[in-house]
C-alpha positions in Angstrom: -35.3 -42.9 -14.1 -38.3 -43.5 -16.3 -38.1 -47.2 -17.6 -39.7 -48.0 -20.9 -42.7 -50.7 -21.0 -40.7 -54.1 -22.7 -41.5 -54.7 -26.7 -43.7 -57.2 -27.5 -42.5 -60.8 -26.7 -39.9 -62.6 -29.5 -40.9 -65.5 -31.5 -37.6 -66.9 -30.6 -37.5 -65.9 -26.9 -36.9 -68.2 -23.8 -39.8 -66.4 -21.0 -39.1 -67.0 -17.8 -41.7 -65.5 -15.3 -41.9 -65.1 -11.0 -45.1 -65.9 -9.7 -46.2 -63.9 -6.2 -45.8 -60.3 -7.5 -45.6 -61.3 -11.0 -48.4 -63.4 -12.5 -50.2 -63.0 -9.2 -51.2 -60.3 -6.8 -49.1 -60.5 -3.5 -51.7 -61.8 -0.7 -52.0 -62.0 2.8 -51.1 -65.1 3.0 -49.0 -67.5 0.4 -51.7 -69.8 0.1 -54.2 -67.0 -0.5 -53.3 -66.2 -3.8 -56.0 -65.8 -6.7 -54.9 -67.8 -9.9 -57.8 -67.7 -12.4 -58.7 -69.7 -14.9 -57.7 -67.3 -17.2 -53.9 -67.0 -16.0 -54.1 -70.8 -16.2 -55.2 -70.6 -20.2 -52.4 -67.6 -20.8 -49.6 -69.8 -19.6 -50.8 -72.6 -21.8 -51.0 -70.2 -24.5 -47.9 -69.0 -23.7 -46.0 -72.0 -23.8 -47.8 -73.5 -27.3 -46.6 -70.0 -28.6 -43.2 -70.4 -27.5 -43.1 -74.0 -28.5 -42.2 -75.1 -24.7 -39.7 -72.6 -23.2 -41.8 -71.3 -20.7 -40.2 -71.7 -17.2 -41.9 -70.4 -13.8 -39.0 -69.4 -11.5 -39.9 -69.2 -7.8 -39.4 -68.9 -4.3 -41.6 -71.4 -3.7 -41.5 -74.8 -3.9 -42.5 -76.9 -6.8 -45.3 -78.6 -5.0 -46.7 -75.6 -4.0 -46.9 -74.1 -7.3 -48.5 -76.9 -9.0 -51.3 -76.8 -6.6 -51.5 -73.4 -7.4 -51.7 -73.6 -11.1 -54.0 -76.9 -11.1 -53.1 -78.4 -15.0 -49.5 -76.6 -15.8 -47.8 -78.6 -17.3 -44.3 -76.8 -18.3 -41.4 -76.4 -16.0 -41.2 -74.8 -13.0 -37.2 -74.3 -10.7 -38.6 -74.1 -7.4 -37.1 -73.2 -4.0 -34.6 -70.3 -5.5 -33.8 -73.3 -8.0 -33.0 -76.2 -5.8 -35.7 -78.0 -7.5 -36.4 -78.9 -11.1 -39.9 -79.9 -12.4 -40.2 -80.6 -16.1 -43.6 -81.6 -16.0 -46.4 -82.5 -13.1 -44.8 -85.6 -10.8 -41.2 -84.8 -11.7 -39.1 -82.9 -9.2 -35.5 -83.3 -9.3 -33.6 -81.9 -6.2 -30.4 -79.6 -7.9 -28.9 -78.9 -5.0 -29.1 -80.1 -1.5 -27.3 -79.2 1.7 -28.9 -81.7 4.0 -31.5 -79.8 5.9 -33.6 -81.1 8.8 -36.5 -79.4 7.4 -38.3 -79.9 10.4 -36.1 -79.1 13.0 -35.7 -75.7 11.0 -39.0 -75.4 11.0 -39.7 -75.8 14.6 -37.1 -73.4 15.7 -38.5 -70.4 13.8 -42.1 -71.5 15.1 -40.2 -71.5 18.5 -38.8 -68.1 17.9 -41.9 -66.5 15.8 -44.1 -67.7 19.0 -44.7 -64.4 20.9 -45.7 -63.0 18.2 -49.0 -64.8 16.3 -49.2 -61.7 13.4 -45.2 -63.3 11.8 -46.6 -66.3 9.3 -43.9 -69.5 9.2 -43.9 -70.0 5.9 -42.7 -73.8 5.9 -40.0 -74.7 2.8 -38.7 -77.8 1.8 -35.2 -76.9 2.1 -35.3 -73.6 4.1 -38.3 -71.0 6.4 -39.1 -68.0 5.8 -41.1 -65.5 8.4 -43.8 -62.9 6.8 -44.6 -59.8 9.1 -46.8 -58.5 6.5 -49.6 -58.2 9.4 -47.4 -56.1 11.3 -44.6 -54.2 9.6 -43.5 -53.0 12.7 -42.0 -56.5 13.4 -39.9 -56.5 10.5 -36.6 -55.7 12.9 -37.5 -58.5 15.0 -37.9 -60.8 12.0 -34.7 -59.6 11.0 -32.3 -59.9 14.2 -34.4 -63.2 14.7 -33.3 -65.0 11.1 -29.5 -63.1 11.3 -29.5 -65.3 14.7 -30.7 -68.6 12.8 -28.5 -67.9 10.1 -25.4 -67.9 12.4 -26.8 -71.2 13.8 -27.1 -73.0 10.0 -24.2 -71.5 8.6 -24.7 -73.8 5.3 -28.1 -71.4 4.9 -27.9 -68.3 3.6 -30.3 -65.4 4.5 -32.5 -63.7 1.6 -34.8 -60.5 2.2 -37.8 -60.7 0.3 -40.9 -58.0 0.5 -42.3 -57.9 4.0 -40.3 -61.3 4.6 -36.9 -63.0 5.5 -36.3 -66.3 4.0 -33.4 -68.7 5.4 -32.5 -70.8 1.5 -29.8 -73.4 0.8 -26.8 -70.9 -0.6 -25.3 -71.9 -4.1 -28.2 -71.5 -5.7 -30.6 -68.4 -6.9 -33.1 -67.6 -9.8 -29.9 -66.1 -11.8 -28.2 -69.8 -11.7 -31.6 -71.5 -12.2 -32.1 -69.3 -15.6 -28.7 -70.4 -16.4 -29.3 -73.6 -15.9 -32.6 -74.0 -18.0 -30.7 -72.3 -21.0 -28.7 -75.2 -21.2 -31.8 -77.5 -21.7 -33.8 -77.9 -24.5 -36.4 -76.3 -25.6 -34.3 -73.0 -24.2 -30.9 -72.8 -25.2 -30.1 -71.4 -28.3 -33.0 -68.9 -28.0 -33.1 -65.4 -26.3 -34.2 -65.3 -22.6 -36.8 -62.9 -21.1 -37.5 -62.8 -17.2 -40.0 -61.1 -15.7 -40.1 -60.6 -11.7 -41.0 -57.7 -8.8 -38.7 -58.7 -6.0 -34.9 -58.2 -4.7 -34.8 -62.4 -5.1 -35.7 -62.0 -9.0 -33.0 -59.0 -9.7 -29.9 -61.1 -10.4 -32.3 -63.6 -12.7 -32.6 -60.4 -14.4 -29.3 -59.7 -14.6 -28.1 -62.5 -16.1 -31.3 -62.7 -19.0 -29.5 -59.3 -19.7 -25.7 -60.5 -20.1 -27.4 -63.1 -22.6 -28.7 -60.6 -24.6 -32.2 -61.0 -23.4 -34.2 -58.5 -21.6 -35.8 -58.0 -18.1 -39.1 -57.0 -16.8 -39.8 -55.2 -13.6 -43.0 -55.9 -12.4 -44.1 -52.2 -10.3 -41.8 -50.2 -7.8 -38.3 -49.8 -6.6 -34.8 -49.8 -8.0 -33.7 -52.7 -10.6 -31.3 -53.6 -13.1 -34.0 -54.6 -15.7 -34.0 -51.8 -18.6 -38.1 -52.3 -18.7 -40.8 -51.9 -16.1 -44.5 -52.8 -15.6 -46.9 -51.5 -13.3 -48.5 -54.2 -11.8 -49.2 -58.1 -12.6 -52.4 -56.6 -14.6 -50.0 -54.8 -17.0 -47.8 -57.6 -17.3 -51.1 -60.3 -18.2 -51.8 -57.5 -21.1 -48.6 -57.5 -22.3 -48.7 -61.7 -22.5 -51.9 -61.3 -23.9 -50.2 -58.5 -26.7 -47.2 -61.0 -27.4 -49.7 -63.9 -27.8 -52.2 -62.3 -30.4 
């Protein structure tokens, strides 16, 4: 089915926005991503316009993202929401299940080994394995984190695009929204998520059973009711809510 392009964003509404996929062009790499100056000027823009409820929701982790983003200074949930950052130097943990990040990380680089096209993608509470180099690996990387998983049984696995992620369960994007709409400057207003993957759909769902709306950024099935083609289409529909 033929999804309709969103309406122009509400004075009123709470935007929540993925990043990789989203505001950015997937990359080879996760620390390959483009942000220009001129996505760094929209979300200040952005969050002026909506008088501060502007949240980034993201797989990644908060440090990461601020790197990324150079002088952001709204909030960012990080990690599938088991961080918090209201602003730059702030991170408050939301959840923790007492990962040895390292030894996680060592035994995926252990297992990922033979074959130097998966990228370890290092988290601070959880690893994920990208076989965007070779998407003929993608049953390895899959039998490979099903097999860590049963090992770390307080992890939960999470598909992602050309990726398998091993995250703390108990936490999501859906809960993280949730949680935001509680804070000020969100709750009370009307939320609006935007994301491309399988980890932003139930984020989507829940904007939706709030009486908000959802944005899928290009391909593939979704629960959102709108759909844009690509992270260019989305930066001119900001750019139409903001003028």
């Amino acid at each position: 089915m033929t999804l309709p392009p969103p309406p122009l964003l509400p004075a009123q509404a709470a935007l929540f926005l993925d990043f990789d996929g989203c505001l950015v062009e997937i990359a080879p790499r996760p620390d390959a991503v483009v942000v220009t100056q001129a996505l760094r000027d929209r979300l200040a823009a952005l969050r002026d316009r909506q008088d501060g409820a502007l949240a980034l929701i993201s797989g990644r982790d908060v440090a990461d993202l601020r790197g990324h983003l150079g002088g952001f200074s709204g909030m960012i949930a990080g990690s599938h929401g088991s961080e918090l950052s209201p602003a730059p130097g702030l991170i408050d943990t939301l959840h923790s299940v007492g990962v040895d990040a390292a030894a996680l990380h060592a035994e995926a680089h252990a297992l990922a080994a033979p074959h130097p096209a998966i990228l370890v993608e290092e988290k601070p509470h959880g690893v994920a394995l990208h076989y965007r180099d070779d998407p003929s690996l993608q049953g390895f990387v899959e039998r490979t984190m099903q097999d860590m998983a049963t090992r770390h049984p307080h992890l939960m696995l999470q598909p992602a695009k050309m990726a398998m992620e091993l995250r703390p369960g108990g936490v999501g994007k859906d809960s993280a929204l949730a949680h935001l709409m509680t804070l000020a400057p969100f709750a009370g207003r009307v939320p609006v998520f935007a994301g491309d993957d399988t980890t932003d759909e139930p984020a989507m769902a829940e904007a939706q059973s709030r009486g908000g709306f959802a944005i899928k950024v290009g391909d593939g099935p979704t629960a959102a009711r709108h759909r844009l083609s690509d992270p260019a289409a989305l930066a001119d529909w900001l750019d139409a809510s903001l003028t």
